[in-house]
N, C-alpha and C positions, 0 to 999 in steps of 0.2 A: 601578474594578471589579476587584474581586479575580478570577483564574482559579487551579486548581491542575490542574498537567501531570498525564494519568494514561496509562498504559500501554495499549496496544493491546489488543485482543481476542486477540489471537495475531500473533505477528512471522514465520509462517513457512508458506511454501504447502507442505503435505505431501506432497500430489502434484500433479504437474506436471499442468497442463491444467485442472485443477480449481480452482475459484474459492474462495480465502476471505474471511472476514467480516473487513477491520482493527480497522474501527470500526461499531460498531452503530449504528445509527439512533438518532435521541436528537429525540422531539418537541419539547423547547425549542430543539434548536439547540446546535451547539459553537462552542466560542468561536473557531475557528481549530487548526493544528496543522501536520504536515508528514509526508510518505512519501518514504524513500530508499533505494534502489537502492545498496547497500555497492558500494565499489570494487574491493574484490580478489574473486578467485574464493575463496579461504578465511574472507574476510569475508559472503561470501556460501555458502557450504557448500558449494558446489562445487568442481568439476577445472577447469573455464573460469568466466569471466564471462558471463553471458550480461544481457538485457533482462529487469526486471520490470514486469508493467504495472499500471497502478492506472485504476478506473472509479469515480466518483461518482454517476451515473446508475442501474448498472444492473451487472450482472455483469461482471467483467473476464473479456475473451475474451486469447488469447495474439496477438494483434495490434494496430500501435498504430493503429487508425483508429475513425472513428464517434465515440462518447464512452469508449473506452478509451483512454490514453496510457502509450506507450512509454516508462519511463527506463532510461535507458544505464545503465553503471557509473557511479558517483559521483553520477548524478544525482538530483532531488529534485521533487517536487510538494506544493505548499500547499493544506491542506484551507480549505473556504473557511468564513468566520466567518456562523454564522446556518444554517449547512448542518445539513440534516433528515435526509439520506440517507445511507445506510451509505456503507463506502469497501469495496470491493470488489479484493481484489490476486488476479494470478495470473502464471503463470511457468509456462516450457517443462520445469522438470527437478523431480522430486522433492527436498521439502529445502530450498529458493531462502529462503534466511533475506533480511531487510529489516529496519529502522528504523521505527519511528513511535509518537508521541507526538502528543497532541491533548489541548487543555483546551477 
C-alpha cells in the first residue's frame, strides 16, 4: 500500500488554552503518523519548555488525564492507523510550536 506523509493542519497552538485541530477528521481513516513535543524551548517557541498535550477522542484540555496525554519535551505520540478522529493539540502558552506529520 502506498501512503504519502502530508502536513499538519497547523503545527502551532496560537493561544495557550485553546484547543487546535492537527489533523482533521478523515472518514476513511489515516494511515498512521505521529505528534511531537520539540525538545528545546526555542524549538518550541518559547522562553521555557513546557508540556504539549494531544487528544484523539475529543478536545485537548491542558491536562494530561482522561483521554488527553501529556508529552514532555522530546516526547512523542503515535496517531493510530484506521483512526477517524481529529487530533486535537493544546498548550499552556501562546505560540507552543509541535511536530506532526500523518499519512
Amino acid at each position: 500500500m502506498s501512503v504519502t506523509p502530508q502536513p499538519p493542519n497547523t503545527s502551532t497552538v496560537v493561544t495557550g488554552g485553546v484547543p487546535v485541530t492537527a489533523v482533521l477528521a478523515v472518514s476513511n481513516g489515516i494511515n498512521g503518523g505521529y505528534v511531537v513535543n520539540p525538545l528545546t524551548a526555542s524549538d518550541q517557541g518559547l522562553g521555557a519548555i513546557e508540556p504539549l498535550y494531544v487528544n484523539i477522542v475529543t478536545n485537548a484540555t491542558t491536562s494530561g488525564n482522561g483521554t488527553t496525554v501529556a508529552l514532555q519535551a522530546g516526547q512523542s505520540f503515535a496517531l493510530v492507523p484506521g483512526q477517524t478522529t481529529a487530533v486535537s493539540v493544546n498548550a499552556a502558552s501562546n505560540g507552543h510550536r509541535f511536530t506532526c506529520v500523518f499519512w
